[in-house]
N, C-alpha and C positions, 0 to 999 in steps of 0.2 A: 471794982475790978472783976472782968468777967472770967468765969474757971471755965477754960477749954475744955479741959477732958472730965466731967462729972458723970455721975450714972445716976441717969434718968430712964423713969419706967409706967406703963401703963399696965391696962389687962392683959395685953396681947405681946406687947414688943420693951424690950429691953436696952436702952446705949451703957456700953460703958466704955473706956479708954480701949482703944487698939493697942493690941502686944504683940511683939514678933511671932512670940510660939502660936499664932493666929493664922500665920501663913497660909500652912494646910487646909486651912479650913475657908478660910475668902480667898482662894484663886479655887478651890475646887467650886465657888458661883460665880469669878469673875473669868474663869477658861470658856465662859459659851460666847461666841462669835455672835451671838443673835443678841445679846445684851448690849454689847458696843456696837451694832450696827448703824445707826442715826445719830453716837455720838461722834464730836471731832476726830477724838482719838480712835477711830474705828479700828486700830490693831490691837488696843488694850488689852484682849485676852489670849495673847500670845504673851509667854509667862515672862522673858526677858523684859517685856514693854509694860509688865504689870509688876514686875519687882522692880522696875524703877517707881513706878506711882505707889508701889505699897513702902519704899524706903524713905521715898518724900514724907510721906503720913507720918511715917513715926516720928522722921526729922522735927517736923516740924510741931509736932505733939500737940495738937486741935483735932485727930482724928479719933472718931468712933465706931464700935463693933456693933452694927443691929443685929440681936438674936430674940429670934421668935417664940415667944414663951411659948408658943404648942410645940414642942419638942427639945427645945432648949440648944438653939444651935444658932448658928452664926448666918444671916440669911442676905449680908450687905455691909455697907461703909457708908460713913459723913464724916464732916467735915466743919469744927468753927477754922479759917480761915482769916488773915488779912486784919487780924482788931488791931484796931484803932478808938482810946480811948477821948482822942479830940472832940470836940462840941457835943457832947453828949453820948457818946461811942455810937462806933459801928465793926459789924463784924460781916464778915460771909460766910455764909452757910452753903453748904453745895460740894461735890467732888461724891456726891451719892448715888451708890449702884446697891440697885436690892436684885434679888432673885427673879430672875422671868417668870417661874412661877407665880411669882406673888403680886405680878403687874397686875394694875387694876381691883385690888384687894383692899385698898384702902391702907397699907402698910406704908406708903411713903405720906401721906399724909400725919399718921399717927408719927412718925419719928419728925416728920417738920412742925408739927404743936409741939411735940416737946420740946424740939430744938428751940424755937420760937420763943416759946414759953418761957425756958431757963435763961435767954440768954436778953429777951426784953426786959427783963428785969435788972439788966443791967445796964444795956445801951440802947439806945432812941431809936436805930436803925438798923436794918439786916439787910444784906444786897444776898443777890443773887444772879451767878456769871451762867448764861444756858446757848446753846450752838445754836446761831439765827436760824439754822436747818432743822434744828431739833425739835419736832412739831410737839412730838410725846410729852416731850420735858415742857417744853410751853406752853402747853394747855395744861399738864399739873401744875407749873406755877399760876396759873389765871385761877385754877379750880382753888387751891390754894387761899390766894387774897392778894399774891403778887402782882404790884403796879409796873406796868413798861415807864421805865425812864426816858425812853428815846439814847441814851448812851451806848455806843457800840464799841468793843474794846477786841482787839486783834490778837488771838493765838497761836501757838502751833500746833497745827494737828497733823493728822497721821498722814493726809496727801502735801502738805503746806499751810500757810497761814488758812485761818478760817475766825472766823467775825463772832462774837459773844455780843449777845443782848443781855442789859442789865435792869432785872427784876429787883423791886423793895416793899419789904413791911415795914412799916415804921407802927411805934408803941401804941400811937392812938386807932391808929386804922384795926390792929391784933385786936386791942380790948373791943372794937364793934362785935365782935360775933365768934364762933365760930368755927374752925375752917371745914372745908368739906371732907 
């Protein structure tokens, strides 16, 4: 059985379970307009369209608070999503927004080993849902280890439907190496 909400930790960054009283603190990184830019939901940081996706999270209780142990604060969101303990479980990982500051810092990768990490331990496979437009996110899942399925799966985003490509790790591919 995989535990959604665990607190997992490195040198640098910190998950634990997302709590309401957090509010404050991830719309004050998810109100920049430049953060949601290239993804679907490109209105996401207009606070009404981010208090629905911050009540979903808790709903649904697979989501996580990344805070940056250089300061001890709250710098982003993830997500176990969709488990499924069928043929061996799968789960998805994804619905994560870090700090524009911190792009290219190496900080999404450090919370996807950990995600990775905790949750290959318990099922065979991780998907991963990314906007066919969303080049940024597609190449940190390549950078990653994430495989293109060829699956395309249809959402709603903020002008109308928009097309998700679906990235996986699966357990033996993780234990190769790694990730960047």
């Amino acid at each position: 059985m995989l535990d959604r909400q665990p607190v997992l930790q490195d040198d640098r960054v910190r998950l634990r379970p997302l709590h309401a009283y957090d509010w404050h603190a991830l719309y004050a990184v998810a109100g920049s307009r430049e953060l949601w830019a290239l993804h679907p939901r490109s209105d996401r940081w207009q606070e009404p369209v981010f208090r629905e996706f911050f009540d979903d999270a808790l709903a649904k209780q697979g989501a996580l608070a990344i805070i940056d142990r250089n300061g001890d604060r709250i710098v982003g969101s993830s997500r176990f999503q969709s488990y499924d303990p069928a043929d061996g479980g799968v789960v998805e990982i994804g619905w994560t927004f870090i700090a524009r500051n911190l792009w290219g810092s190496g900080m999404n990768a450090r919370v996807k080993r950990l995600m990775l990490s905790h949750a290959l331990a318990s099922v065979e496979r991780v998907v991963f849902r990314v906007g066919e437009n969303n080049l940024v996110s597609r190449r940190a899942m390549e950078k990653i280890g994430g495989r293109l399925t060829g699956r395309i799966e249809e959402a709603e985003g903020a002008t109308g439907p928009q097309r998700n490509v679906i990235y996986e790790i699966d357990r033996a591919a993780f234990a190769q190496g790694p990730l960047a």
